[in-house]
PyMOL CGO cylinders between C-alpha atoms (Angstrom):
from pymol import cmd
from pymol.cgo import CYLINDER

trace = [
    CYLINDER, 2.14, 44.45, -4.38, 4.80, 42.68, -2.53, 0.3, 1, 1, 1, 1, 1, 1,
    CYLINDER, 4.80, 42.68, -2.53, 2.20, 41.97, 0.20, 0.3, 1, 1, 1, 1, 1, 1,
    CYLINDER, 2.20, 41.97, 0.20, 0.09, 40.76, -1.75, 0.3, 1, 1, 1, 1, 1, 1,
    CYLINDER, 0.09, 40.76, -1.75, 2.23, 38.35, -3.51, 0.3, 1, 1, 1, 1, 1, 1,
    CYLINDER, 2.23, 38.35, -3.51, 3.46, 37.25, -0.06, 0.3, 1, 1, 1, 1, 1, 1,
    CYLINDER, 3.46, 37.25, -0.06, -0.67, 36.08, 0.73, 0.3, 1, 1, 1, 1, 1, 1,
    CYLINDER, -0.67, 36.08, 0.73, -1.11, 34.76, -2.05, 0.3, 1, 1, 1, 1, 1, 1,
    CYLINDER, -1.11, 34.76, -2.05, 2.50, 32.50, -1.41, 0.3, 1, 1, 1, 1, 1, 1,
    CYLINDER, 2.50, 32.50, -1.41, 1.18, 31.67, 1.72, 0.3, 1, 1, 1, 1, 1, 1,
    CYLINDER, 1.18, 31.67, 1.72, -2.59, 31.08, 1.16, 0.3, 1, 1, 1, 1, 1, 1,
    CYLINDER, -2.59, 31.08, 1.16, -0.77, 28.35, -2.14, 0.3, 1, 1, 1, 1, 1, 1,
    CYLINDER, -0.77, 28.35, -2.14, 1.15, 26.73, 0.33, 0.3, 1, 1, 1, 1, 1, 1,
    CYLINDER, 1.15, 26.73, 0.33, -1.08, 26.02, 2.77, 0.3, 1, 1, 1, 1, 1, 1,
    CYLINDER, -1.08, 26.02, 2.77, -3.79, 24.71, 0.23, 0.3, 1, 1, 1, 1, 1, 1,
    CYLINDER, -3.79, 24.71, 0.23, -0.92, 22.28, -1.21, 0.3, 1, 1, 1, 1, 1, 1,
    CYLINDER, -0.92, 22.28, -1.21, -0.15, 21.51, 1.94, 0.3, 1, 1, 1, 1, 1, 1,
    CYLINDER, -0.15, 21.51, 1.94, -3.31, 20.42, 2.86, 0.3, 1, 1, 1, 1, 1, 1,
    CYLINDER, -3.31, 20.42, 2.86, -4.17, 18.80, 0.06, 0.3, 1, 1, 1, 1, 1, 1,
    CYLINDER, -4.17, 18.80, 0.06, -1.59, 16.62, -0.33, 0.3, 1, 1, 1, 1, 1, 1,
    CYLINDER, -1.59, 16.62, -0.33, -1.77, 14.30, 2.46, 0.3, 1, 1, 1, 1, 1, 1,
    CYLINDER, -1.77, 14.30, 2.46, -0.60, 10.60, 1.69, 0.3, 1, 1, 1, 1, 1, 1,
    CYLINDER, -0.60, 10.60, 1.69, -1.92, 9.24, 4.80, 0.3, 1, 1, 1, 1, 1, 1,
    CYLINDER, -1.92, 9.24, 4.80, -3.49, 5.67, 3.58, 0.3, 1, 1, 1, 1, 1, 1,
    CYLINDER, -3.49, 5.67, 3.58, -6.73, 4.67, 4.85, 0.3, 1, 1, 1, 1, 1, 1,
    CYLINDER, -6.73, 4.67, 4.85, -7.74, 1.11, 5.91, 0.3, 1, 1, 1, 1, 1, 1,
    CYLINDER, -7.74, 1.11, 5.91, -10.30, -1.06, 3.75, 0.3, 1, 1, 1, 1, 1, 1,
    CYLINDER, -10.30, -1.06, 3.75, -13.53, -1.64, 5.11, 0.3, 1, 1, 1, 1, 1, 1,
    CYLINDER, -13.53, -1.64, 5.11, -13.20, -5.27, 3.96, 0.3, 1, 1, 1, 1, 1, 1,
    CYLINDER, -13.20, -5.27, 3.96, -11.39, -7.39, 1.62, 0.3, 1, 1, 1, 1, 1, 1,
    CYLINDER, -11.39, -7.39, 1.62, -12.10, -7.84, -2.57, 0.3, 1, 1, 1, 1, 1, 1,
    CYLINDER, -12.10, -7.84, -2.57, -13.18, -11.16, -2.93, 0.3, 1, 1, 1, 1, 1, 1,
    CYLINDER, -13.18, -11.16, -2.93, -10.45, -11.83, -5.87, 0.3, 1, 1, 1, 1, 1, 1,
    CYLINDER, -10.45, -11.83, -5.87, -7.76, -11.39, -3.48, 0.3, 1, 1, 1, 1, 1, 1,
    CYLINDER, -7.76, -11.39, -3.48, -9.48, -13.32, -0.43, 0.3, 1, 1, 1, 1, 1, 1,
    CYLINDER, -9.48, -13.32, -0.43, -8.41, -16.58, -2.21, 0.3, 1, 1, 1, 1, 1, 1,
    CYLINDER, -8.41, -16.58, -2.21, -4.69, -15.41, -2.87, 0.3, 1, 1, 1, 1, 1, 1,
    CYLINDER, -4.69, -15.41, -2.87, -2.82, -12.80, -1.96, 0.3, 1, 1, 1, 1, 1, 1,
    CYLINDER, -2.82, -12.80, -1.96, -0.78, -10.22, 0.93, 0.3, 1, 1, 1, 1, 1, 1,
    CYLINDER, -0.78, -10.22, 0.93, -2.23, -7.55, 2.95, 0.3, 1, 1, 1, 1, 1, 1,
    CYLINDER, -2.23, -7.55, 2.95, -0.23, -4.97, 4.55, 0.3, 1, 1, 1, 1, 1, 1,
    CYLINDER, -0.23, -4.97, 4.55, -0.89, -2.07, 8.00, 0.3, 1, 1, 1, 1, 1, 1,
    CYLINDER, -0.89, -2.07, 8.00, 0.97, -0.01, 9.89, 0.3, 1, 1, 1, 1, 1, 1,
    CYLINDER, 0.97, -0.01, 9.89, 3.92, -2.10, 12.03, 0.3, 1, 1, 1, 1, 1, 1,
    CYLINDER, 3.92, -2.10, 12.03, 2.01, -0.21, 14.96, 0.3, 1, 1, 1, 1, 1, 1,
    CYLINDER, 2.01, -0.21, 14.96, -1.25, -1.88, 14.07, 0.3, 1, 1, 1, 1, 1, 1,
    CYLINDER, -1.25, -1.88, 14.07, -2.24, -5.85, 15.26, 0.3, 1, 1, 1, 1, 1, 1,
    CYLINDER, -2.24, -5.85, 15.26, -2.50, -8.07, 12.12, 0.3, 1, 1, 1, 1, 1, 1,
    CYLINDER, -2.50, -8.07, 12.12, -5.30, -9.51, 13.89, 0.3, 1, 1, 1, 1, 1, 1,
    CYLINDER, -5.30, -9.51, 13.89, -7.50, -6.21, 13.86, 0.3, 1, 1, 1, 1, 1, 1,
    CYLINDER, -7.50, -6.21, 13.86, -7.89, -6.77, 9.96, 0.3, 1, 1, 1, 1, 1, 1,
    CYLINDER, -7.89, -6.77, 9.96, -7.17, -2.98, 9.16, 0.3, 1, 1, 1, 1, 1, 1,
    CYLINDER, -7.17, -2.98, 9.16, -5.08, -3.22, 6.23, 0.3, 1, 1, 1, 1, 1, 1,
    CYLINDER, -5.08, -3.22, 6.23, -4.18, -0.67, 4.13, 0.3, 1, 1, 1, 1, 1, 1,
    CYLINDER, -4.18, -0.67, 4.13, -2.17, -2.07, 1.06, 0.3, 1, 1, 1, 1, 1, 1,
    CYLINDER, -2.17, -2.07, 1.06, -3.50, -5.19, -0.38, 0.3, 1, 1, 1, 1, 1, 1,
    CYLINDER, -3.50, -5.19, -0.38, -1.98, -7.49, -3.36, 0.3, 1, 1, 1, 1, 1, 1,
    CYLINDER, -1.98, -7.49, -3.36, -2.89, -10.64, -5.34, 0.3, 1, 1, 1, 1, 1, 1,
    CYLINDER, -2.89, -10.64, -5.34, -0.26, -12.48, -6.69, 0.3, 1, 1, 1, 1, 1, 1,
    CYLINDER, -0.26, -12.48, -6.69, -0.59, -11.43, -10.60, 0.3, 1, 1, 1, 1, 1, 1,
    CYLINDER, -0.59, -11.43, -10.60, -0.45, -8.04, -10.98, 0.3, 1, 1, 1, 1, 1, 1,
    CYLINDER, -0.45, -8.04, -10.98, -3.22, -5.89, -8.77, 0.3, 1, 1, 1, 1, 1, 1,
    CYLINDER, -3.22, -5.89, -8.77, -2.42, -3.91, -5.81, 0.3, 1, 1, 1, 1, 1, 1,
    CYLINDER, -2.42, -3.91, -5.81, -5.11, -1.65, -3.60, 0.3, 1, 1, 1, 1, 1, 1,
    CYLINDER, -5.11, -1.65, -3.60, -4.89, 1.37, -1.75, 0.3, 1, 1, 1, 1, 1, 1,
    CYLINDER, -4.89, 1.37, -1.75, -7.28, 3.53, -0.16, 0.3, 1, 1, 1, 1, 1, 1,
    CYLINDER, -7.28, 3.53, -0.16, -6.32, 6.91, -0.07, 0.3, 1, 1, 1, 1, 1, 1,
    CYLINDER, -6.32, 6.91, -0.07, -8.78, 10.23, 1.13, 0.3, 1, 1, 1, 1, 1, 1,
    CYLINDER, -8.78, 10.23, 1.13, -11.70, 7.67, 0.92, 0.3, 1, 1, 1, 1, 1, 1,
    CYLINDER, -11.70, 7.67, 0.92, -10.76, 6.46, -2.45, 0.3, 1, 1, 1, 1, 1, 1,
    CYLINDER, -10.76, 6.46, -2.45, -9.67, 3.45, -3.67, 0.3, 1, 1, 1, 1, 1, 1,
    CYLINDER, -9.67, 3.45, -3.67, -6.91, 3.53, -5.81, 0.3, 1, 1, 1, 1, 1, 1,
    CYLINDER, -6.91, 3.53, -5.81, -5.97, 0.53, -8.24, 0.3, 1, 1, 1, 1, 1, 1,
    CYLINDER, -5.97, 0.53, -8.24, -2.43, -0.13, -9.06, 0.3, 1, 1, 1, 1, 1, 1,
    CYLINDER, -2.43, -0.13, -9.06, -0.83, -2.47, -11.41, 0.3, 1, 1, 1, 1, 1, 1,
    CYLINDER, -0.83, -2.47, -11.41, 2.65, -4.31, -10.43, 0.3, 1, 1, 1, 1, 1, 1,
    CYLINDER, 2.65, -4.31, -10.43, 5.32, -2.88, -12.59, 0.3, 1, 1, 1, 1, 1, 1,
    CYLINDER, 5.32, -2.88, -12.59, 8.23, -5.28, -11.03, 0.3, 1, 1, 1, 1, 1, 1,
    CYLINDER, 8.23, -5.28, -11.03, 9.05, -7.18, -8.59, 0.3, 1, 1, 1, 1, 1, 1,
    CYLINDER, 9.05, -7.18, -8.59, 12.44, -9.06, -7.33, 0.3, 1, 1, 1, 1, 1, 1,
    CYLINDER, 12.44, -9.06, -7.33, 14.23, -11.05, -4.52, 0.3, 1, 1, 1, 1, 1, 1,
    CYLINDER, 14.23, -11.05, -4.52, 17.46, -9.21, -3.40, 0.3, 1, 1, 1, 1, 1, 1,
    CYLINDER, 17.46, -9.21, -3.40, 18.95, -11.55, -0.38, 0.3, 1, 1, 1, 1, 1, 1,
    CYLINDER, 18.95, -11.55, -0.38, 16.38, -12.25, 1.47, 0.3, 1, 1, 1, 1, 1, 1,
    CYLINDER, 16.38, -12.25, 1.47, 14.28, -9.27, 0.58, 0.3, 1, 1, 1, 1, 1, 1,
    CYLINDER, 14.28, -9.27, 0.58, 11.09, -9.27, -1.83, 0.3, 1, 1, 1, 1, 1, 1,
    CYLINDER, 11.09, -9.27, -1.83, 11.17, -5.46, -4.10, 0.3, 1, 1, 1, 1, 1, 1,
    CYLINDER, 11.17, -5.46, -4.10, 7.39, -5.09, -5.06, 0.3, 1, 1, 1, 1, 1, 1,
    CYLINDER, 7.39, -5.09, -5.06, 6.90, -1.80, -7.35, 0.3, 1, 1, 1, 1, 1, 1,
    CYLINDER, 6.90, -1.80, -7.35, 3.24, -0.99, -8.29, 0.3, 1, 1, 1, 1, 1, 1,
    CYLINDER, 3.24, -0.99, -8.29, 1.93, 2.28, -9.86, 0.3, 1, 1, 1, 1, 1, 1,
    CYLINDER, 1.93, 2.28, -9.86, -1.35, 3.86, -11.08, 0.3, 1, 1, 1, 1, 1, 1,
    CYLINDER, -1.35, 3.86, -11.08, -3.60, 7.10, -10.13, 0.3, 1, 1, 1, 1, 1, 1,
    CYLINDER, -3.60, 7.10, -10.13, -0.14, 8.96, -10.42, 0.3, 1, 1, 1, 1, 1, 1,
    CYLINDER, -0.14, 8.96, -10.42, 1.05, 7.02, -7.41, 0.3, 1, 1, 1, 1, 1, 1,
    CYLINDER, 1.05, 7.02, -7.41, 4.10, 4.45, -6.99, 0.3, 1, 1, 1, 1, 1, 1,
    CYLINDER, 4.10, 4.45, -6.99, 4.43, 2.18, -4.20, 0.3, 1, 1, 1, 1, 1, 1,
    CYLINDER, 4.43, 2.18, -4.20, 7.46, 0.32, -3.58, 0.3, 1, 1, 1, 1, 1, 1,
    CYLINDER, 7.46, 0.32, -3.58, 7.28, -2.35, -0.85, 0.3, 1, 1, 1, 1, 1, 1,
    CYLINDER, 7.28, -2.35, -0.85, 10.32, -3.66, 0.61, 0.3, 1, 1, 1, 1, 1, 1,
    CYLINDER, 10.32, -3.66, 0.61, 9.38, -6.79, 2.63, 0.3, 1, 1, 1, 1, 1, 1,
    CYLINDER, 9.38, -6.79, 2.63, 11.43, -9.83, 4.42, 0.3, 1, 1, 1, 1, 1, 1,
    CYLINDER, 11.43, -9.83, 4.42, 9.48, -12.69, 6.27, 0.3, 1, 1, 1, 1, 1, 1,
    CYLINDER, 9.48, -12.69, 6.27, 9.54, -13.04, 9.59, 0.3, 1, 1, 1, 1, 1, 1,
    CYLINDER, 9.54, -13.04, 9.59, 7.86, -16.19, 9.77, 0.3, 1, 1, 1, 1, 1, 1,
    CYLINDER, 7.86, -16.19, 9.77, 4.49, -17.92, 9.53, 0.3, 1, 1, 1, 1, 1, 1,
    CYLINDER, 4.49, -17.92, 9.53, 1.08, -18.34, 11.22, 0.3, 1, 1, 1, 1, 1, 1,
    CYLINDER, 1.08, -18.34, 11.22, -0.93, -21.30, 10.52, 0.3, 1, 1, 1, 1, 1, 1,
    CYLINDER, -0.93, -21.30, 10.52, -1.49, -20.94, 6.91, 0.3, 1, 1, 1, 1, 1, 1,
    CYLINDER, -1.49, -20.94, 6.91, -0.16, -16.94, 7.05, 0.3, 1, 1, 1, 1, 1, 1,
    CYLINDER, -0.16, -16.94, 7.05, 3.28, -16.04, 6.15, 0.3, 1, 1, 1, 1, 1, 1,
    CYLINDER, 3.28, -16.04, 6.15, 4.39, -13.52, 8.42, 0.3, 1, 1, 1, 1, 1, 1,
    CYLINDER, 4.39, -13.52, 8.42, 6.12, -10.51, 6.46, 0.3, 1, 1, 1, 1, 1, 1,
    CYLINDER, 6.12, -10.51, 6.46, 7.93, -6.98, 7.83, 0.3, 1, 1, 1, 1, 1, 1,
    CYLINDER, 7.93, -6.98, 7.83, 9.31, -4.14, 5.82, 0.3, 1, 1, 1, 1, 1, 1,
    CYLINDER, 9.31, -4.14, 5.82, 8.12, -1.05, 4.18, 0.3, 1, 1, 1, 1, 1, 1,
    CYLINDER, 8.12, -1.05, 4.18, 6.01, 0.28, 2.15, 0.3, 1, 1, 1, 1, 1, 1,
    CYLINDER, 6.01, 0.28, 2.15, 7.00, 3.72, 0.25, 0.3, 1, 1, 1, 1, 1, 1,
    CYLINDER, 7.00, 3.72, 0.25, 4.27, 5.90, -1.50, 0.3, 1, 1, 1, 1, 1, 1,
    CYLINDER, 4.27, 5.90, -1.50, 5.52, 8.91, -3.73, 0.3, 1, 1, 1, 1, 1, 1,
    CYLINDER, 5.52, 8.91, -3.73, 3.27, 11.12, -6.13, 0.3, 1, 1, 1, 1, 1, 1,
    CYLINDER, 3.27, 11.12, -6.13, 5.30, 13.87, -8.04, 0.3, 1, 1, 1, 1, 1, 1,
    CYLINDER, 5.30, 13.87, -8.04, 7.53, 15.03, -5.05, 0.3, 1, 1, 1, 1, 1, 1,
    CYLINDER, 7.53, 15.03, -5.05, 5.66, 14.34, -2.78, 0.3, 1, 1, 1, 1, 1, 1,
    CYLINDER, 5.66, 14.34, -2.78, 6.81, 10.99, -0.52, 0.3, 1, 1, 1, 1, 1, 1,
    CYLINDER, 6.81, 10.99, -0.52, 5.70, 8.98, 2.14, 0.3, 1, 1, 1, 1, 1, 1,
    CYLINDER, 5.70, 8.98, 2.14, 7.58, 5.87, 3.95, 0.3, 1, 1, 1, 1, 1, 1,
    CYLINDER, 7.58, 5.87, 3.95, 5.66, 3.66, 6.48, 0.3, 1, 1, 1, 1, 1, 1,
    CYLINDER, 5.66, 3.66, 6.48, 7.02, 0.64, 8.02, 0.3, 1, 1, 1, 1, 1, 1,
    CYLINDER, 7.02, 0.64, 8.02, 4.59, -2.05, 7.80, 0.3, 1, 1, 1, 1, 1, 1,
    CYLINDER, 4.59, -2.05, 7.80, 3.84, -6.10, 8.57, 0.3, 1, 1, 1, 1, 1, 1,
    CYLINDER, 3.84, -6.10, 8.57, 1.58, -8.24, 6.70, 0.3, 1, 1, 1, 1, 1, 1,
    CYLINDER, 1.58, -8.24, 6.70, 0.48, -11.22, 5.90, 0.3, 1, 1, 1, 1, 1, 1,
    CYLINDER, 0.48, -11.22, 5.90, 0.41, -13.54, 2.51, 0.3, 1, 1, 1, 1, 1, 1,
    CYLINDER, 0.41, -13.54, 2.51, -1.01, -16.57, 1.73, 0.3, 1, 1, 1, 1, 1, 1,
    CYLINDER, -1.01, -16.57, 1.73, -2.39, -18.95, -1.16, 0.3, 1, 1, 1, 1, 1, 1,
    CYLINDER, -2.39, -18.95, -1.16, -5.03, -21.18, -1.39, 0.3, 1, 1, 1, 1, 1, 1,
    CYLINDER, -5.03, -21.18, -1.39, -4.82, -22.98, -4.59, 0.3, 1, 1, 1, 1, 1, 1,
    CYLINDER, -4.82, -22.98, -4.59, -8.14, -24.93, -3.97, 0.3, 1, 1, 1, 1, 1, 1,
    CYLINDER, -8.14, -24.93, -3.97, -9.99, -21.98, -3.21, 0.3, 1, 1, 1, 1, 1, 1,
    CYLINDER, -9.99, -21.98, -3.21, -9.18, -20.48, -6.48, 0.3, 1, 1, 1, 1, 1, 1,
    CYLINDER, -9.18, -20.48, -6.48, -10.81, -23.43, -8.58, 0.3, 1, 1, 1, 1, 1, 1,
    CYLINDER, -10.81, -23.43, -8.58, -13.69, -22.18, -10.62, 0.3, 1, 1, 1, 1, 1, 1,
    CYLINDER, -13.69, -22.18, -10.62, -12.84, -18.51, -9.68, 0.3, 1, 1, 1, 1, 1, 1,
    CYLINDER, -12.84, -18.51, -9.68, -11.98, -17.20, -13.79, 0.3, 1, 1, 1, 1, 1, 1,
]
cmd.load_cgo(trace, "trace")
């Protein structure tokens, strides 16, 4: 019996183990509601200019992830300046994000932004550091209801 219990321990963990990766995946390409207005986020390790983002926000209250092929809406639940750094909390499919950013300065019409980005689900949690960019075009957004 006790061997048996210990399998059956083992074969648990491993399947909760395995299933419970919160490695983020990069989006193919970017929703046309935030192309207008918005920040997207990678890995620091990963050049802005190779457009392989994997957190992306508008500036009202939508933020995207992509996680085991999925794409996972969340909705901004706050969001505050402490110093000079910008506290971002979104949730939704069971996840929380909470992205911790600080510009670092700015790129033609790009501001430049650094920090992290922390994913938890139940007890499971992840911390990346990350660099993005964020922008606003307010003519763009005419006629776009």
């Amino acid at each position: 019996m006790t061997r048996f219990l210990l399998i059956a321990a083992f074969a648990l963990s491993s399947f909760i183990g395995n299933g419970q990766s919160l490695k983020l995946g990069y989006f193919p390409s970017i929703p046309s509601k935030i192309r207008s207005c918005g920040a997207l986020y990678t890995y620091d390790s990963v050049s802005l200019q190779k457009k392989k983002f994997i957190f992306l926000a508008d500036f009202q209250n939508l933020g995207l992830i992509i996680l085991n092929g999925k794409q996972i809406k969340l909705d901004l639940k706050d969001s505050k300046t402490i110093g000079k750094e910008n506290i971002t909390v979104y949730s939704g499919g069971g996840y929380t994000i909470t992205l911790r950013s600080t510009m670092k300065g700015t790129s033609g019409k790009y501001d430049l932004e650094k920090g992290t980005l922390e994913m938890k689900k139940g007890t499971l949690k992840q911390t990346y550091k990350v660099q993005g960019q964020s922008w606003c075009d307010p003519a763009s957004q005419e006629g776009n209801g």
